[in-house]
Structure formats: structure tokens, C-alpha cells
C-alpha positions as a Markdown table, in Angstrom:
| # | Residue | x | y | z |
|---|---|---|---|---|
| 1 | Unk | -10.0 | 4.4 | 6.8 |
| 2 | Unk | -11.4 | 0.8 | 6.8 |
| 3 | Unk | -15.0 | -0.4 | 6.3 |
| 4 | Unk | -17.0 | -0.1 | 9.6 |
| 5 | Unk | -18.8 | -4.3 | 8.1 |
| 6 | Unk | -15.6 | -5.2 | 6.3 |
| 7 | Unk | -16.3 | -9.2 | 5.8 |
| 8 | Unk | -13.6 | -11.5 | 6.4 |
| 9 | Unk | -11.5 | -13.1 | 3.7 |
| 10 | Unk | -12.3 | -12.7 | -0.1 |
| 11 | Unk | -14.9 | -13.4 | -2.2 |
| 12 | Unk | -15.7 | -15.0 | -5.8 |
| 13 | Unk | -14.0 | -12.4 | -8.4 |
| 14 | Unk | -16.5 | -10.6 | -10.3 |
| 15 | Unk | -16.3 | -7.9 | -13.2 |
| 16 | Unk | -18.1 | -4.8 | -12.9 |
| 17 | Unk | -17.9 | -0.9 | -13.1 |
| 18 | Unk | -16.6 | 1.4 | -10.5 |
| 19 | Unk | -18.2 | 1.6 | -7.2 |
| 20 | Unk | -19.4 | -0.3 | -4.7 |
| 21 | Unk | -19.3 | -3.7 | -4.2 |
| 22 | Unk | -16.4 | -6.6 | -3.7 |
| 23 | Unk | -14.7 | -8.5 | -6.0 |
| 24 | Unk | -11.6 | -11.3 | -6.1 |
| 25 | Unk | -11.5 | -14.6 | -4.4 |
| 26 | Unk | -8.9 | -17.4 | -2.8 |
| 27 | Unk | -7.8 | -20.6 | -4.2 |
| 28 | Unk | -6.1 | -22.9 | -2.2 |
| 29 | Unk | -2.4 | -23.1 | -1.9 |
| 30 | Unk | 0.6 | -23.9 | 0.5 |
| 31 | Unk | 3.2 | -21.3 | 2.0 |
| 32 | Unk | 6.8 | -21.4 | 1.7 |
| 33 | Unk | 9.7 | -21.0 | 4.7 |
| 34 | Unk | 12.2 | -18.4 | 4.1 |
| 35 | Unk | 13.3 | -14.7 | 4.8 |
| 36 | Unk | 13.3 | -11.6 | 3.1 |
| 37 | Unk | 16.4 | -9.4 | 2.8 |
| 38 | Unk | 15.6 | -5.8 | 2.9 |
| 39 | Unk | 17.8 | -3.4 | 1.0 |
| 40 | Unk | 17.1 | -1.0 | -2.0 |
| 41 | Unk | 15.8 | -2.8 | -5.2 |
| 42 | Unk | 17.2 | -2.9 | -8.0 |
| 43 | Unk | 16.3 | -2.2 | -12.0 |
| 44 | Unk | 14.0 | 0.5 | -11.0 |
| 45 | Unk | 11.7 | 2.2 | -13.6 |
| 46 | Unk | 9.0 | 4.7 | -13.1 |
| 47 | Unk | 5.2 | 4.9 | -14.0 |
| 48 | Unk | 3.4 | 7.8 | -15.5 |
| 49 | Unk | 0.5 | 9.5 | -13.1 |
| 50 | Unk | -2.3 | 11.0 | -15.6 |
| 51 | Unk | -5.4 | 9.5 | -15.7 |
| 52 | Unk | -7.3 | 7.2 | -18.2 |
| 53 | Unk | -7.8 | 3.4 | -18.6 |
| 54 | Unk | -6.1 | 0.2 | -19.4 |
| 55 | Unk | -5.3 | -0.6 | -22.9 |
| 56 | Unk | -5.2 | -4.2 | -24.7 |
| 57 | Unk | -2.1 | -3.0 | -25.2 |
| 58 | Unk | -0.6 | -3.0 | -21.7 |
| 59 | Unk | 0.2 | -6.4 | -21.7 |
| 60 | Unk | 2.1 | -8.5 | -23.7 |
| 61 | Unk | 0.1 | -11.2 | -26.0 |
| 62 | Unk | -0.5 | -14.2 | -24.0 |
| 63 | Unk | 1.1 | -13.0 | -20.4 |
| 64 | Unk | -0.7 | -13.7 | -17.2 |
| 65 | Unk | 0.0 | -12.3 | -13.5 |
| 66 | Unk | -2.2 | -13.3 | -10.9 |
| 67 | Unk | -2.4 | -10.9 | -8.7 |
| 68 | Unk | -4.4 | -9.7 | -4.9 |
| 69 | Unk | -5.9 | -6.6 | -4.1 |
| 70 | Unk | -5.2 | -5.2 | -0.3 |
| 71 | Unk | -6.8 | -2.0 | 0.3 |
| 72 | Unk | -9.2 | -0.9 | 3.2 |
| 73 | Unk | -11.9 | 0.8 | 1.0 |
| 74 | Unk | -14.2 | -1.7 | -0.8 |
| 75 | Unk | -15.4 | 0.8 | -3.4 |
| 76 | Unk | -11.6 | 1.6 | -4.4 |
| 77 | Unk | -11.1 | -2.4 | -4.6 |
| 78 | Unk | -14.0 | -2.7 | -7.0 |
| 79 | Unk | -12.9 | 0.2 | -9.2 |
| 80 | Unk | -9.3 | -1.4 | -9.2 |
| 81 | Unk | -11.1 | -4.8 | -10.3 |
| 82 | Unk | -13.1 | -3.2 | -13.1 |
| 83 | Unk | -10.1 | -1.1 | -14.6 |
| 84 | Unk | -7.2 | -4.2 | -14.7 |
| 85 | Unk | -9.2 | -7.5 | -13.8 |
| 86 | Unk | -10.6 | -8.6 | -17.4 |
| 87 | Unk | -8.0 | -10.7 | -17.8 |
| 88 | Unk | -8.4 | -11.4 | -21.5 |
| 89 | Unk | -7.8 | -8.1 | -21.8 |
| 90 | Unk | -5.2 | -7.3 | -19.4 |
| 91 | Unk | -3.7 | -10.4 | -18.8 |
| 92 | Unk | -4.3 | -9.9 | -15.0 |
| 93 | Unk | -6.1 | -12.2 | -12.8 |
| 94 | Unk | -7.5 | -11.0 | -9.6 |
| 95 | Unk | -7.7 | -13.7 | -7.3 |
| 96 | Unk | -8.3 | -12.6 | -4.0 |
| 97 | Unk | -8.7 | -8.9 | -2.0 |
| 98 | Unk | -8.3 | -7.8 | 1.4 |
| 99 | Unk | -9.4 | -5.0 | 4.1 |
| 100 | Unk | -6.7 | -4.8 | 6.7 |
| 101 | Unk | -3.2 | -6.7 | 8.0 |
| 102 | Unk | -5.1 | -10.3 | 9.2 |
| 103 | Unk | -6.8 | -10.5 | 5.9 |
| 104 | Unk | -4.4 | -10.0 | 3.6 |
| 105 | Unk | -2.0 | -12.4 | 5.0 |
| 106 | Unk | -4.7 | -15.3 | 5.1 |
| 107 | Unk | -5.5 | -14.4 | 1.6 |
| 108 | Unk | -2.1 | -14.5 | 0.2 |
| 109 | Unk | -0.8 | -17.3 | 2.0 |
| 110 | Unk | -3.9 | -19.2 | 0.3 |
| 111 | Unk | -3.7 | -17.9 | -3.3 |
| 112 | Unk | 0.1 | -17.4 | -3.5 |
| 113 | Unk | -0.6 | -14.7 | -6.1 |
| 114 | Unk | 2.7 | -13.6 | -8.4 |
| 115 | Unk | 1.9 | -9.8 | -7.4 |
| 116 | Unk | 0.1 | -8.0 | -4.3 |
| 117 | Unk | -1.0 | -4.8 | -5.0 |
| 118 | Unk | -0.4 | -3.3 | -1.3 |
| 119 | Unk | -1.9 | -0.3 | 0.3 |
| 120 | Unk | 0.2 | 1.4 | 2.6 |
| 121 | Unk | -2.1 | 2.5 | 5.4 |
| 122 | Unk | -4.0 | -0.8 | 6.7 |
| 123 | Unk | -6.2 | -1.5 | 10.0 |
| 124 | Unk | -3.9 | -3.9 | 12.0 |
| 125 | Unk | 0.0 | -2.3 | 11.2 |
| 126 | Unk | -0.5 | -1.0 | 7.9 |
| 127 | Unk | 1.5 | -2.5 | 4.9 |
| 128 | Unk | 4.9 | -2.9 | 6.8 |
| 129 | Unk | 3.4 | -5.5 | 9.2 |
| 130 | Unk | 1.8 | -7.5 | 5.8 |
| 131 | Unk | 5.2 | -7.1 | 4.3 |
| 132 | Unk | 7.1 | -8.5 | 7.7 |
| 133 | Unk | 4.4 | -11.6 | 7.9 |
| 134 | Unk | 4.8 | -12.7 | 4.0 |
| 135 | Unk | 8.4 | -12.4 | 4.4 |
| 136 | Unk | 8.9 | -16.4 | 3.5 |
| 137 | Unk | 6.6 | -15.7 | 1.2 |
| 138 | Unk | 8.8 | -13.2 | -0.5 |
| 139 | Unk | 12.2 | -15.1 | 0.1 |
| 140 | Unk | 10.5 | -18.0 | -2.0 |
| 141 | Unk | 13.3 | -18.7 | -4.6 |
| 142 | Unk | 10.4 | -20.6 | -6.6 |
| 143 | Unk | 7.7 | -18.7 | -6.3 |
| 144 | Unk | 8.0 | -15.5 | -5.0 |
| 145 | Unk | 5.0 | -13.0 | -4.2 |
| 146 | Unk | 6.3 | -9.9 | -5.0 |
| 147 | Unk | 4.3 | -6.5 | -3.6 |
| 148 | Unk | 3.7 | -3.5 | -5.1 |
| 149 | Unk | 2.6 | -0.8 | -2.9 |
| 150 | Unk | -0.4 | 1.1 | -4.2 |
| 151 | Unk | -1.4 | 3.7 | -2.0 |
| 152 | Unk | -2.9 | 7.6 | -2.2 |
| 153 | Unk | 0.4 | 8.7 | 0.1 |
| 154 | Unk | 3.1 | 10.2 | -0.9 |
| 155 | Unk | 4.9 | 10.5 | 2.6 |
| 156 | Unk | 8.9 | 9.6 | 2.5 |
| 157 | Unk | 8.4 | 7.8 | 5.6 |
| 158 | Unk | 6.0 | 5.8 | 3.9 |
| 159 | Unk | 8.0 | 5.0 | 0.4 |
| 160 | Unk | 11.1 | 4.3 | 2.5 |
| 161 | Unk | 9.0 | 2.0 | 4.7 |
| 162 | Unk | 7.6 | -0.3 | 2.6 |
| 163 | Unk | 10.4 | -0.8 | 0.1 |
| 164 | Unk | 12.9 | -1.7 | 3.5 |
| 165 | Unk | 10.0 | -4.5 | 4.4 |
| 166 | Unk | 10.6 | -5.6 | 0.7 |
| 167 | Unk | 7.9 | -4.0 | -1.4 |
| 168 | Unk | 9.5 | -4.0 | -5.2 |
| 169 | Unk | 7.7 | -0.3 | -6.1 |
| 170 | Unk | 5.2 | 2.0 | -5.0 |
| 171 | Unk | 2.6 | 4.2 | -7.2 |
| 172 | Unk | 0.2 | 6.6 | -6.3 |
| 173 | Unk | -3.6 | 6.1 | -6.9 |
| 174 | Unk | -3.7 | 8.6 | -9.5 |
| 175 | Unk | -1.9 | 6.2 | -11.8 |
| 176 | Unk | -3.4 | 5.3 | -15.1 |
| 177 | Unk | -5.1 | 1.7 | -15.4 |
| 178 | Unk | -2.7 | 0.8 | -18.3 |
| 179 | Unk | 0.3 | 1.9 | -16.4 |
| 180 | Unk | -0.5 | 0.0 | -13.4 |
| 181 | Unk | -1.0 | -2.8 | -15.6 |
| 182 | Unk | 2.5 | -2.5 | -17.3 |
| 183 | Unk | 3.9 | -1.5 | -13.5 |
| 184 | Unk | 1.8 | -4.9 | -12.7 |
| 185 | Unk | 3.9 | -7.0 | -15.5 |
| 186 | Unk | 7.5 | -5.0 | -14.6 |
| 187 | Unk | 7.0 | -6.3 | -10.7 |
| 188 | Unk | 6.1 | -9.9 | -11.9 |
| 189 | Unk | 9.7 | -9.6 | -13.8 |
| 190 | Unk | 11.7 | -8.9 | -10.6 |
| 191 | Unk | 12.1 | -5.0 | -11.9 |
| 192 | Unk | 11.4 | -2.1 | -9.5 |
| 193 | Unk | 8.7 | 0.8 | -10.4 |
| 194 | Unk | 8.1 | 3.7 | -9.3 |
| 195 | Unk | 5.8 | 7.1 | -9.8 |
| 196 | Unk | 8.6 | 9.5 | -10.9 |
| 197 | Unk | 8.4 | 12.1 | -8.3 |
| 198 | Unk | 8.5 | 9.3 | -5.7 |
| 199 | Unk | 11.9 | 7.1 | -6.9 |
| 200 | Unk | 13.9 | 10.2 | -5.8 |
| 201 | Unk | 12.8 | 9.2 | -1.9 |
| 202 | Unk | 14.4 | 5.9 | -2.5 |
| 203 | Unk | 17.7 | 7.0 | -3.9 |
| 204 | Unk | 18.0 | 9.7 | -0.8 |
| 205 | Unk | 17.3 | 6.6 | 1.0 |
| 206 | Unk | 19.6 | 4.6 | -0.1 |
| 207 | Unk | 22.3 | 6.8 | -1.6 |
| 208 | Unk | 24.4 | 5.1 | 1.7 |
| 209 | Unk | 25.1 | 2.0 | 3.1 |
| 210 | Unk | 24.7 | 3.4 | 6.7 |
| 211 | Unk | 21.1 | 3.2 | 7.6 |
| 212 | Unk | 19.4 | 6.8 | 8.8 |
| 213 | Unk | 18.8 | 7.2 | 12.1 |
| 214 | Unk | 15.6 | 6.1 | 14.0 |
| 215 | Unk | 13.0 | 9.0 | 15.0 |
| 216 | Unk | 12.4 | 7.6 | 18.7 |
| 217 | Unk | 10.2 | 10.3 | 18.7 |
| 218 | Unk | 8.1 | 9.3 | 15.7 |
| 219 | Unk | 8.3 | 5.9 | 16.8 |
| 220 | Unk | 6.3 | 5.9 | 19.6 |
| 221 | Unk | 3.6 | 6.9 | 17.4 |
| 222 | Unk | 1.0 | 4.2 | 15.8 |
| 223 | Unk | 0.1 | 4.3 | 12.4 |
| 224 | Unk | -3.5 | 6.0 | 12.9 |
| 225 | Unk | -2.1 | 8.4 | 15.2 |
| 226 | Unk | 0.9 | 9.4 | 12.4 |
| 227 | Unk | -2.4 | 9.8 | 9.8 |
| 228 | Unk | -3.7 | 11.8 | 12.6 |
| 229 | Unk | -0.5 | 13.9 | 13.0 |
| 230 | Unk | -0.6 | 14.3 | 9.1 |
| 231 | Unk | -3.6 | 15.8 | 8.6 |
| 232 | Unk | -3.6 | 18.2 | 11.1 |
| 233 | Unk | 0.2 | 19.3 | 10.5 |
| 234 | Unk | -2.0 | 20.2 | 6.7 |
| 235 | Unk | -4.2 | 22.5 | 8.7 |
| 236 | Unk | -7.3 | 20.0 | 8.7 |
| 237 | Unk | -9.9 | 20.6 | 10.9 |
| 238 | Unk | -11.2 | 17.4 | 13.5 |
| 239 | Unk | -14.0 | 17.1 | 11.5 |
| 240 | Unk | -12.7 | 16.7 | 7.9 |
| 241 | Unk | -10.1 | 14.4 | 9.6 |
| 242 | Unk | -13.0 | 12.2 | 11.3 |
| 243 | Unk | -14.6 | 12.3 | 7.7 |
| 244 | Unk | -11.1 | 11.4 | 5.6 |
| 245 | Unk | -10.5 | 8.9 | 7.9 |
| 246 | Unk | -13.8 | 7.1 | 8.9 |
| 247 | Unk | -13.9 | 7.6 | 12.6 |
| 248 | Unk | -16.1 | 10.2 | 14.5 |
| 249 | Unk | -15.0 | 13.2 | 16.2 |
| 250 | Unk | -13.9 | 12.1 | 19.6 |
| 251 | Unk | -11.9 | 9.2 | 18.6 |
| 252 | Unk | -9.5 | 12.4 | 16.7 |
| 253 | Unk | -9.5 | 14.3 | 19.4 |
| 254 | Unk | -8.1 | 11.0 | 21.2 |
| 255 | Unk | -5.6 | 10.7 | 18.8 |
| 256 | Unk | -4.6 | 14.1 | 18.8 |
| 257 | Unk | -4.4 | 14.1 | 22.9 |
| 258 | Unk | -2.1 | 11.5 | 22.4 |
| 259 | Unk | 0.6 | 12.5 | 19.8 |
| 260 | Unk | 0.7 | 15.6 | 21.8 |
| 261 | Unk | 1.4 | 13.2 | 25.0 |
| 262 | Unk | 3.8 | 10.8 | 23.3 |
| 263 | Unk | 5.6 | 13.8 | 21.8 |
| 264 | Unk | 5.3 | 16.7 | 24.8 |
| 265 | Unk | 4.0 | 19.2 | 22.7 |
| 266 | Unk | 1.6 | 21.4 | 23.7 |
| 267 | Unk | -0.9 | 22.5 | 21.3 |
| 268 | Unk | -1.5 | 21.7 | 17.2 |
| 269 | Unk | 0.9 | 24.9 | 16.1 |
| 270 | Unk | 3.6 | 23.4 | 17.9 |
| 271 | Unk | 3.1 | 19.9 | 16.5 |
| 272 | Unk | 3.2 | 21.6 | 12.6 |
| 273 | Unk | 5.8 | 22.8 | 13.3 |
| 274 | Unk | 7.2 | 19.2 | 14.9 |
| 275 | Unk | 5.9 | 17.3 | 11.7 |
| 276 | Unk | 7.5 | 20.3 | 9.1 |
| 277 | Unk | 10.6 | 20.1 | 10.2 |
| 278 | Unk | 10.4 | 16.2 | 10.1 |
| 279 | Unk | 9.3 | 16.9 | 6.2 |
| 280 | Unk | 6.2 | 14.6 | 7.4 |
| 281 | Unk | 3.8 | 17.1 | 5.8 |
């Protein structure tokens, strides 16, 4: 779902109202060596899902997070700028945005923002990869960047992916500007958030010490071609996909060709069924 004339990097930060247009820009700054442990966080809260906007009150008097926005739809990046980026207001402080994996680790190895609001589902390995390439970033015991995943899925696999890479929470889009704000703030403090319905994946996930077992199968799937896999397990048809996703008609069917390859099922009934009984629906 990226933008077919994404530019590269970031640009000057820039309020405005929702819709299209680009917002956030770099400042200068070094990276630091180190690793990141992966593991279940810990403190977690959870954030509330209705909608409605921030409120001077979702920040504490004086606080200030700078923070970067990675998501592959420009018009969602804006919106996300308007509703927490007046920072007198808010306290946040967008410094920089980006559209897919290369992107986003240029940009936050420049700015070194406190918080990375992280979508899930990224041209060039999705959030995971981000999360693997700012590992030192993450390990930083003087600076840390902390992310927290922001993104419209609510998948397991995708919960459970990002917080093993090292995300500290994950929300849904349909969170409230002043709760994102708060969620923001919590992150910055080294506490885990989470949308309620979604925290329950990560004690499953963690409720042992023994890791789950890999899906080979799933595996040998990319990240587009899981999206794929998704939305046709929910009974869309090739067109709404091509239109969800941003790619035309033939490039599904591609896709769809080859999940059923990779996974030696014959025809979309047979991979529903596949992707219910993997709960991937």
C-alpha cells in the first residue's frame, strides 16, 4: 500500500489539516553500536480505541518527545501530523516521516527521535526489518529510540512480530489523538502500551519461555503475498484487493498464483481454509 511517487527521505515539518500532503523533517545526528534483546516487555498498559482528538491535556505541562512518523500512505502521515504535531499543545515534536523500510532507517538514524511511530506493513520488509536495522539504535543505554507500532492490523502474527523485533506497544489506527499522545509519552518512559483487545496476543505469546514453533509454511511467504493471502482468506474479490492495496489486477493474481505454489494448495477455498485454521483471518 505505498505511494506509486513516494519522495525519498523527509521533508520540513509543517502543520496542517487532514489530507494530503507531507509533513516532518531530519536533523542531523549520529547512530549508536549496540543490540537489541527481544523478549516480552514489560509494564504494559493499554490504550482506549474510540475516536476524537488530542487534548492539551494529554501531555504533561512542559514534556517533550520527539518523535518520527513511518507509514506508507502520505495522506494518513499528514492526518497523524495535524492531530499530535502542535507541539505546544501536545508536547510532540515531529521531526521526520517515512514511506517504506530504506527510508525510515535513514531518517531515524539522522534525527535519533525518542519515539518512532511504526507501521507494520512497509514496502521493503515491513516493520520487522526497520526494527532488526535500528536494533543499536534501540540497545542505546543513552539514548534509546523506542518504537511503537501504529498500524490498521490486528493480525497475531503481526502483534507478536513486531514486539519480538523490540517494538514497546502496538495500537490500532482507530485510536484517539489524545490517547496516542498519552501512549506517545508512556513509550518515551520505557512502559509498554497496548489497544486492549490486542495485549491478550502478547500474553498468549509469551505466557512461556519456550518460543512457538516456526510456520515453515507461512514462512516462505513475503509480506505482500501474506496481505494477499489475508484478504482473500476474508472473501475479497481481486479487484477490491488491487484497490486496498495499490497494485492493479494482475500483479494479485501473481501474488495469489504464488501463495498457492509456495503453499500446494489448489484453489482460494482451500487456502481459507489454510489461513483459518492458522487464525490468520
Amino acid at each position: 500500500m505505498s505511494d506509486a511517487n513516494e519522495p525519498t527521505g523527509a521533508v520540513e515539518p509543517d502543520a496542517g489539516t487532514t489530507g494530503a500532503g507531507t509533513a516532518g523533517g531530519p536533523a542531523a545526528a549520529t547512530g549508536a553500536a549496540g543490540s537489541a534483546g527481544a523478549g516480552a516487555p514489560s509494564g504494559a498498559t493499554t490504550a482506549n480505541d474510540p475516536a476524537g482528538a488530542p487534548d492539551p491535556a494529554g501531555s504533561a505541562p512542559g514534556r517533550h518527545v520527539r518523535v518520527v512518523l513511518v507509514d506508507d500512505h502520505r495522506m494518513f502521515r499528514t492526518g497523524v501530523q495535524a492531530e499530535i504535531g502542535q507541539t505546544e499543545r501536545t508536547g510532540v515534536e515531529v521531526v521526520g516521516e517515512a514511506a517504506d523500510v530504506d527510508q525510515a532507517v535513514t531518517v531515524i538514524s539522522a534525527t535519533r527521535p525518542e519515539v518512532v511511530l511504526l507501521d507494520v506493513h512497509l514496502p521493503g520488509g515491513g516493520g520487522v526489518e526497520v526494527l532488526r536495522r535500528c536494533s543499536p539504535l534501540m540497545a542505546d543505554a543513552e539514548q534509546p529510540v523506542r518504537f511503537l507500532a501504529l498500524s490498521v492490523s490486528d493480525a497475531a502474527e503481526d502483534v507478536i512480530g513486531v514486539i519480538r523485533g523490540g517494538a514497546r506497544g502496538y495500537v490500532t489506527k482507530t485510536i484517539t489523538g489524545t490517547d496516542l499522545v498519552d501512549s506517545i509519552f508512556r513509550v518515551q518512559d520505557g512502559d509498554a502500551v497496548f489497544s486492549p483487545r490486542l495485549a491478550g496476543f502478547v500474553l498468549d505469546a509469551f505466557a512461556s519461555t519456550d518460543a512457538p514453533p516456526v510456520d515453515e509454511d507461512l514462512d516462505r511467504l513475503t509480506q505482500r503475498e501474506r496481505e494477499v493471502l489475508r484478504l482473500i482468506a476474508r472473501g475479497y474479490a481481486y479487484k477490491e484487493i488491487a484497490k486496498q492495496l495499490f497494485i492493479s489486477v494482475k500483479t494479485v493474481e501473481s501474488h495469489v498464483s504464488a501463495v498457492l505454489r509456495k503453499l500446494q494448495l489448489s484453489n482460494r477455498h482451500e487456502l481459507t481454509r489454510w489461513a483459518t485454521a492458522r487464525r490468520l483471518v
